[in-house]
Every structure is written in C-alpha cells, then in structure tokens.
C-alpha positions as CSV (number, residue, x, y, z in Angstrom):
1,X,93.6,112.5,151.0
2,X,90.2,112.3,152.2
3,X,87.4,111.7,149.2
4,X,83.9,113.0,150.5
5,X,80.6,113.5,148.7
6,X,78.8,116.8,150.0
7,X,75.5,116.9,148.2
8,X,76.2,114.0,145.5
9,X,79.7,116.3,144.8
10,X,82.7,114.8,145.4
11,X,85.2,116.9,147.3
12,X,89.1,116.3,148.3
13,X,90.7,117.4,151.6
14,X,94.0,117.2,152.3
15,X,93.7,115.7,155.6
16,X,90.7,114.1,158.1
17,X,88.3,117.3,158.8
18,X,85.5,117.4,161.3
19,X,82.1,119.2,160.4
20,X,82.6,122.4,162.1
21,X,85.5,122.7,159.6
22,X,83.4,121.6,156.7
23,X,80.8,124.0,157.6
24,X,83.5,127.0,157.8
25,X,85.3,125.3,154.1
26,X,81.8,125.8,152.5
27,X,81.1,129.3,155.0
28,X,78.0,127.9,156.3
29,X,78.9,128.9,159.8
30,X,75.8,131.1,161.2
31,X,73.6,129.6,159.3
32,X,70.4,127.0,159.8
33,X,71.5,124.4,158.8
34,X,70.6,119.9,159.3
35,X,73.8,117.8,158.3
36,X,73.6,114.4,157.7
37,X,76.2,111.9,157.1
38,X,75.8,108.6,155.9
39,X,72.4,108.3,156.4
40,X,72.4,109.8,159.9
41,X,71.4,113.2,161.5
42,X,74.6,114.7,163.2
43,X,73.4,116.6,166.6
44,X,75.0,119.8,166.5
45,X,76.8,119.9,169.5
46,X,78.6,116.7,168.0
47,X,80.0,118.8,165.0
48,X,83.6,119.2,166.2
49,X,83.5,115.9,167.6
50,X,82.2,113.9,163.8
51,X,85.7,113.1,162.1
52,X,84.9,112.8,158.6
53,X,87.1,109.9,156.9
54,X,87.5,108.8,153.4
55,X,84.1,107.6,151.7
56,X,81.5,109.9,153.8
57,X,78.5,111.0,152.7
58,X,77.4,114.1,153.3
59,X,74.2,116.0,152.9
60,X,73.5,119.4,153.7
61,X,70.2,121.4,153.9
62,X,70.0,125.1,154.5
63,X,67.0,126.5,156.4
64,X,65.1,129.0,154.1
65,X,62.8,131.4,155.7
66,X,59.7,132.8,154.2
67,X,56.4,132.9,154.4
C-alpha cells in the first residue's frame, strides 16, 4: 500500500505508481499542468520515469487560461 498526499489529501494506491499514472488516476492527462513532489519540480519528460513510494508529497497546479 502506497500512502501519498496529492494536494494536502491523502490518497491509497494499491501498488508503487509513477506520475503519468497519477495524472491518468485523477484524468489530468491533456492538461497544463506543474507537478511537484516533495518540494521539487518534476520535468515532464521524467513523469513515467518518477516512481512515487510511500510518504510522497504531491502537489498539483492546473494551468487556467483567461484574460
């Protein structure tokens, strides 16, 4: 069981996910969006590559446009 905190939620998986999974589990994909995790920016091309493990935190910001 991984523990996780996505936004100051905590949030079970079942198994180690990477953030390209995460971002489908909360169907961010298409989206602009800046992922952190545990204090630190995560490059996009690095999101199937970041294997989140038990204790991660997560935040997530979604691009808004307007004007």
């Amino acid at each position: 069981m991984v523990q996780l905190s996505i936004n100051g939620q905590p949030q079970q998986f079942e198994s180690p996910i990477n953030i390209t999974q995460l971002v489908d589990h909360l169907s961010l994909q298409g989206k602009r969006i800046a992922i952190e995790r545990n204090g630190e920016i995560v490059p996009r091309s690095r999101f199937s590559e970041e294997i989140l493990v038990n204790g991660d935190q997560i935040e997530i910001v979604v691009a808004v446009g307007g004007g």
